[in-house]
Wavefront OBJ file of the C-alpha trace (Angstrom):
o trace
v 22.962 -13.056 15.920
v 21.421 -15.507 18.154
v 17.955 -16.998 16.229
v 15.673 -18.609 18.911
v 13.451 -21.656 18.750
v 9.885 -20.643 20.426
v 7.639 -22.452 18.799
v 6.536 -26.173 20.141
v 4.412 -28.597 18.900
v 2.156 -27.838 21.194
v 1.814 -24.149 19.521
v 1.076 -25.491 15.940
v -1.461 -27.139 17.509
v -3.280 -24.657 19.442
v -3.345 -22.375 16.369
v -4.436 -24.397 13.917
v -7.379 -25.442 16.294
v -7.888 -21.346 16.882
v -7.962 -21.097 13.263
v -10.547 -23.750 12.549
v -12.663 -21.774 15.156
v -12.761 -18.752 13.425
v -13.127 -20.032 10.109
v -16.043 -20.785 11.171
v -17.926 -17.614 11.507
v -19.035 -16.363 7.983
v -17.823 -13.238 8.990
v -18.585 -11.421 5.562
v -19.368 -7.938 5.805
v -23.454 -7.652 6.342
v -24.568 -3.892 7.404
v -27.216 -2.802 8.919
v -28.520 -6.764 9.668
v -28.070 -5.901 13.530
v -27.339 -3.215 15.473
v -23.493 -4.330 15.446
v -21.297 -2.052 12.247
v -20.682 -5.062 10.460
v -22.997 -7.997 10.732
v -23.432 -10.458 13.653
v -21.191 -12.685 12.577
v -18.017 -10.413 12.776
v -19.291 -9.096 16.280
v -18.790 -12.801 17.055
v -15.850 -13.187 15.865
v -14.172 -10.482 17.503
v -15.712 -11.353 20.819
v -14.444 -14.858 20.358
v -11.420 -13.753 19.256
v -10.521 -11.198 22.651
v -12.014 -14.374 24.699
v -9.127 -16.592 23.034
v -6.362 -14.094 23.857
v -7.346 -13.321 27.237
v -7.540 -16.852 27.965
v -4.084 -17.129 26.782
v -2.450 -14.397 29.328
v -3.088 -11.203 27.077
v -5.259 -8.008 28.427
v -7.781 -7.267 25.818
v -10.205 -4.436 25.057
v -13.173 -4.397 23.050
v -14.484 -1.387 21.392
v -18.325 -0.192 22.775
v -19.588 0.178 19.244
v -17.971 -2.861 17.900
v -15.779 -1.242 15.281
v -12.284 -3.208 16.519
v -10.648 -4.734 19.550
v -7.490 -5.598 20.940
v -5.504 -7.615 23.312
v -2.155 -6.445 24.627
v 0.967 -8.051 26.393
v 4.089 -5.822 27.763
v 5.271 -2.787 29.099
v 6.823 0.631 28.509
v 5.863 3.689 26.543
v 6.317 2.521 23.045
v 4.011 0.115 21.243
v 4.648 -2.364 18.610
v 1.454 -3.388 16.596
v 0.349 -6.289 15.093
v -2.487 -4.750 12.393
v -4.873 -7.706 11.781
v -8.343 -8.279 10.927
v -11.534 -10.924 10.998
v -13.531 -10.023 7.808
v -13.411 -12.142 4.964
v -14.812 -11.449 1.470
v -17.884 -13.641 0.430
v -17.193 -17.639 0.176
v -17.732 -17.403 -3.975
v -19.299 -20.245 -6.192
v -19.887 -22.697 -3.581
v -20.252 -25.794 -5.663
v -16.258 -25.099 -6.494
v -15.447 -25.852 -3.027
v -13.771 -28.888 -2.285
v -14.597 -28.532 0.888
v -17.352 -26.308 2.764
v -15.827 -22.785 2.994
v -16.572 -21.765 6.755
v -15.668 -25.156 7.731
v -11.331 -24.932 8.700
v -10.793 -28.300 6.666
v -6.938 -30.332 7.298
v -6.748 -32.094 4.216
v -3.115 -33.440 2.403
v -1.571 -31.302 5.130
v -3.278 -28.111 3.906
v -5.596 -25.991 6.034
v -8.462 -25.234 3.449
v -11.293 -22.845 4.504
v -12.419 -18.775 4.107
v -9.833 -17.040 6.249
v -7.134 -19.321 6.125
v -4.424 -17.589 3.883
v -6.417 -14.252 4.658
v -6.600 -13.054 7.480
v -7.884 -15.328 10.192
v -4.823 -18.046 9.369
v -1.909 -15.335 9.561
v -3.322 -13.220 12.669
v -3.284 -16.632 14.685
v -0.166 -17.283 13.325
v 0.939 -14.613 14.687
v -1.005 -14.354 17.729
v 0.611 -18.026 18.898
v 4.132 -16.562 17.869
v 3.600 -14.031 20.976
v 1.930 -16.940 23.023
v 5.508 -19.067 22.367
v 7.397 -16.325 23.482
v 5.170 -15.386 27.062
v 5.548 -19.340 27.938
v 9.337 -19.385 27.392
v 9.516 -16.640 30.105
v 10.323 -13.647 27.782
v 9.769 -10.377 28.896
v 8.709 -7.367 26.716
v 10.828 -4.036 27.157
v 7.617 -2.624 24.458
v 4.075 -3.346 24.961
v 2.685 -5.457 21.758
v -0.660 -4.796 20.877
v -3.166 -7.101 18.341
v -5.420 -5.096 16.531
v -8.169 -7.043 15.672
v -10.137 -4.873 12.738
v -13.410 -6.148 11.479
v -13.951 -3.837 7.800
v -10.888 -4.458 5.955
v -12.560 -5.872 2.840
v -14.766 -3.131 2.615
v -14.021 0.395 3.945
v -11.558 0.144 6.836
v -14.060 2.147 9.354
v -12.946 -0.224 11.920
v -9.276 1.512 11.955
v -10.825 4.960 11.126
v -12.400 4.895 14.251
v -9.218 3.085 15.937
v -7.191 6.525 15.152
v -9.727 8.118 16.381
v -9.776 6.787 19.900
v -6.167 5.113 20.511
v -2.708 6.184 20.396
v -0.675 5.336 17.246
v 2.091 2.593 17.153
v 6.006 3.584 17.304
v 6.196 0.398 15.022
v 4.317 -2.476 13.686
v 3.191 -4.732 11.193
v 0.692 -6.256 9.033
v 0.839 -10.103 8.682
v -1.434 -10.149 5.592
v 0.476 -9.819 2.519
v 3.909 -11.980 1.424
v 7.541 -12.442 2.989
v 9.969 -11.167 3.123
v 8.338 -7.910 3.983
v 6.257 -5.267 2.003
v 7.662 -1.745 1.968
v 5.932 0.168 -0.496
v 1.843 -0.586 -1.335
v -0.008 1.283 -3.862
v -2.326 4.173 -2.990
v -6.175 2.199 -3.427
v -9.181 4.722 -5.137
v -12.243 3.401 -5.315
v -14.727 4.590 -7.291
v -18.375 4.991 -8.693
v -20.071 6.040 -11.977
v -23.638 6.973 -11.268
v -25.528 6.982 -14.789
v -28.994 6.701 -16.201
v -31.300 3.504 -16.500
v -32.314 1.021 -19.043
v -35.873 -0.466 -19.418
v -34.657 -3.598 -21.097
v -31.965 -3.977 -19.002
v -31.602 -6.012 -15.546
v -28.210 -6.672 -14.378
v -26.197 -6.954 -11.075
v -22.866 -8.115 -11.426
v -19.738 -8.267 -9.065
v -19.229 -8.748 -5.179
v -16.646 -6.943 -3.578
v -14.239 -3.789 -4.760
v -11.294 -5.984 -4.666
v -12.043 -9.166 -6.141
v -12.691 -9.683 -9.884
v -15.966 -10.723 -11.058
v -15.935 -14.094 -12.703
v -19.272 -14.358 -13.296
v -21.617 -11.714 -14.886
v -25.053 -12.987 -15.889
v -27.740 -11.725 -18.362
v -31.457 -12.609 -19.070
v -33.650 -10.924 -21.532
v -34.656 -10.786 -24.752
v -30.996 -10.816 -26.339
v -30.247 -14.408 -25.454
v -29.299 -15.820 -28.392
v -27.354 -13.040 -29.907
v -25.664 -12.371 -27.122
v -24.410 -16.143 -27.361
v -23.814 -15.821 -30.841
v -21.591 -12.726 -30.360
v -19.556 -14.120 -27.492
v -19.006 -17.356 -29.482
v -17.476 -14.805 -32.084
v -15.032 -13.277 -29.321
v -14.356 -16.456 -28.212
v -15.264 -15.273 -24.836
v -16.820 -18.392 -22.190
v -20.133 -18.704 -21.242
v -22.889 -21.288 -19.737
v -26.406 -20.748 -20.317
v -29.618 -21.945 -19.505
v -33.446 -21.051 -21.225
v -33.418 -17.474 -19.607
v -30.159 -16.251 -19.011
v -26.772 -16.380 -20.126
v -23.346 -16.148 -17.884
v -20.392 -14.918 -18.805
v -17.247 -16.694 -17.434
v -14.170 -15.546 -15.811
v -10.892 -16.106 -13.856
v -11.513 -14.165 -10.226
v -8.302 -12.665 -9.082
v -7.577 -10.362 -6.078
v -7.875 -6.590 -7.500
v -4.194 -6.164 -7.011
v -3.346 -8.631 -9.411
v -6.161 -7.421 -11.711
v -4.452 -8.348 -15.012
v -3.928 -12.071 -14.222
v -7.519 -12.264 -14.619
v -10.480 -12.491 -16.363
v -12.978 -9.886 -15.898
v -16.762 -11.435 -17.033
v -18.326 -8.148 -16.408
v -16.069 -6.560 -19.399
v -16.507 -9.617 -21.248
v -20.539 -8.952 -21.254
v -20.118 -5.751 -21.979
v -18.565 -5.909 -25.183
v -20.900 -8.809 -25.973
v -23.458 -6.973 -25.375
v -22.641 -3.447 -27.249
v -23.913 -4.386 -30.377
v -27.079 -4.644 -29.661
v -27.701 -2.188 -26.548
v -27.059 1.162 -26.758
v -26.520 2.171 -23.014
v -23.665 4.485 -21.337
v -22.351 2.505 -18.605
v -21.925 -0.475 -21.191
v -20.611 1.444 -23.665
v -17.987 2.998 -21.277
v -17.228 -0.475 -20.098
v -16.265 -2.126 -23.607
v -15.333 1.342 -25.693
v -12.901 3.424 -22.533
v -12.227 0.401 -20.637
v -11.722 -2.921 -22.631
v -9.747 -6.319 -21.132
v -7.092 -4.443 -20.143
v -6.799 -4.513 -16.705
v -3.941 -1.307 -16.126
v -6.449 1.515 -17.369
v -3.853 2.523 -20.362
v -7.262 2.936 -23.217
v -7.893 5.914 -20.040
v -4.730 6.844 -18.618
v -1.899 5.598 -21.218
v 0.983 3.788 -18.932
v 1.133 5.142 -14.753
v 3.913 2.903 -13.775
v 6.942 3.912 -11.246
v 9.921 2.244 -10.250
v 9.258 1.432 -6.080
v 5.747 0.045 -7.227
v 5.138 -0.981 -10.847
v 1.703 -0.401 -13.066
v -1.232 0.770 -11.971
v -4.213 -1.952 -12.247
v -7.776 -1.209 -13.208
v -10.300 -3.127 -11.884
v -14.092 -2.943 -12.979
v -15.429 -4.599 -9.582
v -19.527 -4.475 -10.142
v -22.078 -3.624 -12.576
v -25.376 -2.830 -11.922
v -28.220 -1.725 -14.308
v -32.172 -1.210 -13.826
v -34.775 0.720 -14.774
v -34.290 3.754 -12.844
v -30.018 3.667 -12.992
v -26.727 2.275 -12.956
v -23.753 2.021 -11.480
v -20.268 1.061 -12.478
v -17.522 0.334 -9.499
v -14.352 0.137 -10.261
v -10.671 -0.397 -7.939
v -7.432 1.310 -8.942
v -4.346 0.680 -7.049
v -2.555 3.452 -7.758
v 1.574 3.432 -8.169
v 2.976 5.513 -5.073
v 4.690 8.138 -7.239
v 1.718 8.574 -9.448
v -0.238 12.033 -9.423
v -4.093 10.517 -8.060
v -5.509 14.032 -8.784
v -4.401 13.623 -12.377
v -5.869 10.769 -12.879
v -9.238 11.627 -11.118
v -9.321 14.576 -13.486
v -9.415 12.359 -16.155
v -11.478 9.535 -15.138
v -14.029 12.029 -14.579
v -14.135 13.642 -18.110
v -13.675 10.715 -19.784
v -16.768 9.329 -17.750
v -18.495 12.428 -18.480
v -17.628 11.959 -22.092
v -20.607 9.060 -21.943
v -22.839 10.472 -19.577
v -21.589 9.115 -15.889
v -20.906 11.009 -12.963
v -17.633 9.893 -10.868
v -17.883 9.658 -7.202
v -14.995 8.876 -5.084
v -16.276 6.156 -2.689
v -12.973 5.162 -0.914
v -8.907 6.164 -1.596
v -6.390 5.083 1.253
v -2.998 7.280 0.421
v 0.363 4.705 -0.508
v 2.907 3.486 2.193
v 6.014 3.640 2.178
v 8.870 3.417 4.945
v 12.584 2.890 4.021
v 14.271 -0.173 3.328
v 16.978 1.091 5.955
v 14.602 1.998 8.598
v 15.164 -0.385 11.755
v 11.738 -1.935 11.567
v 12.564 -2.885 7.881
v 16.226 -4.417 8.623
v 15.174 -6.106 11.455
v 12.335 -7.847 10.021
v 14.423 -8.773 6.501
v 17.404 -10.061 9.179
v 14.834 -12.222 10.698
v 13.504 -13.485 7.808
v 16.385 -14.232 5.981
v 17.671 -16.067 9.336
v 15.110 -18.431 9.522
v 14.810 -19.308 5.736
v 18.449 -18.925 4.043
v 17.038 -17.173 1.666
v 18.975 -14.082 0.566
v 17.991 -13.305 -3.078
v 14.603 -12.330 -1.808
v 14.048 -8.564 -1.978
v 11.431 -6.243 -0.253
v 9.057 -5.588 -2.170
v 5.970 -3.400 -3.632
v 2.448 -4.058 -3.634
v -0.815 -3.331 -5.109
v -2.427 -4.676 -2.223
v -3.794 -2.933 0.735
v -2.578 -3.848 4.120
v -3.898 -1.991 7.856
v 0.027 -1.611 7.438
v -0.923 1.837 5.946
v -3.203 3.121 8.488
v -0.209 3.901 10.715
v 3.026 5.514 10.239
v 6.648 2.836 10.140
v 4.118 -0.196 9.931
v 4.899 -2.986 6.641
v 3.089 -5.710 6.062
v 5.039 -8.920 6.810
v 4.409 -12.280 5.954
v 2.167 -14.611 6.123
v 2.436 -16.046 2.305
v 6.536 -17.279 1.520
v 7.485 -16.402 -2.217
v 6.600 -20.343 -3.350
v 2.945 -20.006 -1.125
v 0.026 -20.042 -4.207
v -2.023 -17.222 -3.380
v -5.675 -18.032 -3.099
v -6.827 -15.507 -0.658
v -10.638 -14.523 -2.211
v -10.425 -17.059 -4.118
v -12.515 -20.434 -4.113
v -10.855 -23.267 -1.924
v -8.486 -20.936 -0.271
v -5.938 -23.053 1.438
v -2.545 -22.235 3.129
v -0.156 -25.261 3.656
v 0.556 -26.209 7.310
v 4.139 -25.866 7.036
v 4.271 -22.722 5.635
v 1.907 -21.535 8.707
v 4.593 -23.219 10.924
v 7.553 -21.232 9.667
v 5.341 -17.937 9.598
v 4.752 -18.691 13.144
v 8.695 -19.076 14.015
v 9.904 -16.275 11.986
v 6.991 -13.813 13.618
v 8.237 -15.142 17.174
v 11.683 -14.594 16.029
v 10.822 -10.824 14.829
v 8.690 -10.363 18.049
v 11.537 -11.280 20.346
v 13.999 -9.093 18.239
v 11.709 -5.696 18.326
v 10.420 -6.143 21.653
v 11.440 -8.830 23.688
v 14.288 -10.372 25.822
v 14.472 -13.290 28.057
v 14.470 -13.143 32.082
l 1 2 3 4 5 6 7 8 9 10 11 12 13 14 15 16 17 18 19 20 21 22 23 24 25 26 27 28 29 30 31 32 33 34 35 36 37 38 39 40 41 42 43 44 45 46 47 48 49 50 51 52 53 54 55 56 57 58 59 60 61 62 63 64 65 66 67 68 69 70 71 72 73 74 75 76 77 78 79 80 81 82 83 84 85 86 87 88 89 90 91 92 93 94 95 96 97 98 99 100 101 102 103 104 105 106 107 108 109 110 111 112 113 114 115 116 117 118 119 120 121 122 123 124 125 126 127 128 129 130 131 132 133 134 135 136 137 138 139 140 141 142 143 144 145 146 147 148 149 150 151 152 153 154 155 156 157 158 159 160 161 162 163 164 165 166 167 168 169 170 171 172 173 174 175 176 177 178 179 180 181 182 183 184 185 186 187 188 189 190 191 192 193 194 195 196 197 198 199 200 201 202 203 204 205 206 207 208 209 210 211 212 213 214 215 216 217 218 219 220 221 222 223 224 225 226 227 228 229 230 231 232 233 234 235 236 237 238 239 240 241 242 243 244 245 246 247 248 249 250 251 252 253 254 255 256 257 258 259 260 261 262 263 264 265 266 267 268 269 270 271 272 273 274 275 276 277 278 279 280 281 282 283 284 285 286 287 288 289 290 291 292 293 294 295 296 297 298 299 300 301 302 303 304 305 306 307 308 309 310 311 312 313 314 315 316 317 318 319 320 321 322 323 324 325 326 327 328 329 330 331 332 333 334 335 336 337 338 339 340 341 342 343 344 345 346 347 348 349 350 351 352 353 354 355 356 357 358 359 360 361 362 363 364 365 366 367 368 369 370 371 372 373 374 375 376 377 378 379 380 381 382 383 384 385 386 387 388 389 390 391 392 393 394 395 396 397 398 399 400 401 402 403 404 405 406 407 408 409 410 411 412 413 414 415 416 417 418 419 420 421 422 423 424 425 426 427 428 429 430 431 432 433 434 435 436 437 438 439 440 441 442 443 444 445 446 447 448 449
């Protein structure tokens, strides 16, 4: 097999430049503040975005309600996607920036910024893969379509109502997740347990479903027990003359048990001296384990792994309260099973279960074409050959359409810091994703004149 050279300097250049553009629109998930779905700021985006890639040769569409767009370069009757998307979960504590968050940062050649490693960084990568490709004169036997979503981080309306209105892909891929490919990703419920107020009790804690809360903070007449307590569990805090906050390590929800969950953590500092349901639940059913076994016992398969257990937000007035919680569930598991006993459990304390969001698992074979091309390309450009497919907890727009994987953009040595303070992604790992996607695009789709 031939492997091509596509990308020029000029390319790495362009796209980190496109990159540092689109870092900076906070384009964090605000409903309702316009008239757009998401927020102003990811309307601009995605209008900035289509402007970039029709600049750059491709034919682009924008959705009338603002919900997606796309841009599309090719011909013929089958259609290879590239699932992508221009949300970004909020920027976090911003004094543990090193640098300002919407603000695409080069730095000890590292691209730092909100976006970078997810998914602004990967779709450009991407996106300037194609653009090597169109200026070495290769034509496209399949049309290759960017879908630029704007929701991912929350509730994935903007590919609901994609499927709604456009045709599905014969193939594609997702380049937000890890190389070599991802085959297999876990089905994602998301949940809430309505229960009853507190009038001592004021507490909001948590961001998004998929991030772990480091920070959960308390003010009220418990101060000093509560501190005296948590010193006893040896659990971190910082305080000040009204509140206290509990400390701890935020980690993506797939990766739930790598860290810290503050929100448990003041929970079960504060059971001993508040007798409430949700915090009860919290410290009694849940604990610090972060794979639901004090509910469920062990859910793990073979393709996937364990199930994780996330408790994403807490929130507690006078009038109710709310606990969310994340589950990425293993792709063999029974999800009715466990709903059943989520909800009697919760009922067990007083909470009613809603279902707020569940995407079903992916899966496509590890001998389909899509699968052996993309591990051939991969293993072409790198040498490496140890490196397995693999399964994920993680939720890609990979799932929202049938023989689609998420591919890329993060190598196996990349550190992860995708919602995560001081994201980052190094520049030569952005460079090789860039190669290998022109290599894969060329292989599925492509040929020269």
């Amino acid at each position: 097999m031939v492997v091509h050279s596509f990308i020029t300097e000029e390319h790495k250049l362009a796209c980190v430049a496109a990159i540092q553009e689109l870092v900076a629109f906070p384009s964090v998930c605000q409903e309702y503040q316009t008239k757009t779905p998401f927020g102003q700021a990811i309307q601009d985006v995605l209008e900035h975005t289509l402007v970039l890639a029709e600049k750059m040769g491709f034919s682009t569409y924008l959705d009338p309600e603002g919900y997606y767009g796309y841009a599309e370069i090719g011909q013929g009757k089958d259609l290879l996607a590239i699932l992508c998307h221009l949300d970004v979960v909020p920027a976090g504590e911003l004094s543990h920036w090193k640098t300002p968050p919407f603000e695409a940062v080069v730095k000890d050649n590292l691209i730092y910024g909100r976006g970078v490693q997810d998914d602004k960084g990967p779709s450009m990568a991407a996106l300037f893969a194609v653009k090597s490709l169109m200026d070495a004169g290769v034509s496209f036997q399949k049309r290759i379509r960017f879908i630029f979503g704007t929701d991912e981080e929350t509730l994935w309306r903007c590919m609901h109502r994609y499927n709604q209105c456009e045709e599905t892909a014969t193939m594609g891929f997702a380049p937000d997740s890890s190389f070599p490919l991802t085959y297999a990703e876990k089905g994602l419920l998301q949940v809430k347990l309505h229960g009853p107020g507190h009038d001592c009790l004021s507490i909001e804690a948590g961001s998004a479903f998929n991030v772990v809360p480091a920070k959960a903070t308390y003010f009220g007449h418990l101060l000093a027990m509560l501190m005296a307590e948590l010193d006893s569990l040896g659990f971190d805090y910082e305080a000040s003359d009204d509140t206290v906050t509990v400390l701890g390590i935020s980690k993506h929800s797939k990766d739930a048990a790598e860290g810290i969950n503050a929100i448990v953590r003041l929970a079960m500092g504060l059971q001993k001296f508040v007798r409430h349901p949700a915090i009860d639940f919290i410290a009694n059913a849940i604990g610090q384990d972060a794979t639901g076994f004090r509910l469920f016992e062990d859910v793990t398969d073979e393709p996937s792994g364990t199930l994780s257990f996330n408790l994403a937000g807490l929130a507690i007035c006078p009038s109710k309260s709310e606990i969310r919680l994340d589950l990425r569930i293993p792709v063999t598991a029974d999800k009715e099973k466990l709903v059943g006993i989520l909800t009697e459990q919760a009922g067990q304390y007083g909470l009613r279960y809603e279902e707020y969001d569940y995407l079903a698992p992916l899966y496509v074979p590890l001998n389909s074409e899509l699968v052996s091309t993309l591990m051939s390309v991969y293993q072409d450009k790198t040498g490496d050959l140890q490196s397995q497919p693999i399964s994920s907890g993680g939720a890609t727009f990979a799932r929202t359409m049938p023989n689609c994987v998420a591919f890329g953009a993060c190598f196996p040595h990349t550190e992860q810091t995708e919602h995560q303070e001081n994201e980052r992604l190094p520049l030569d790992d952005l460079y090789q994703a860039m190669d290998i996607y022109a290599e894969a695009v060329y292989r599925l789709a492509g040929k020269e004149e």
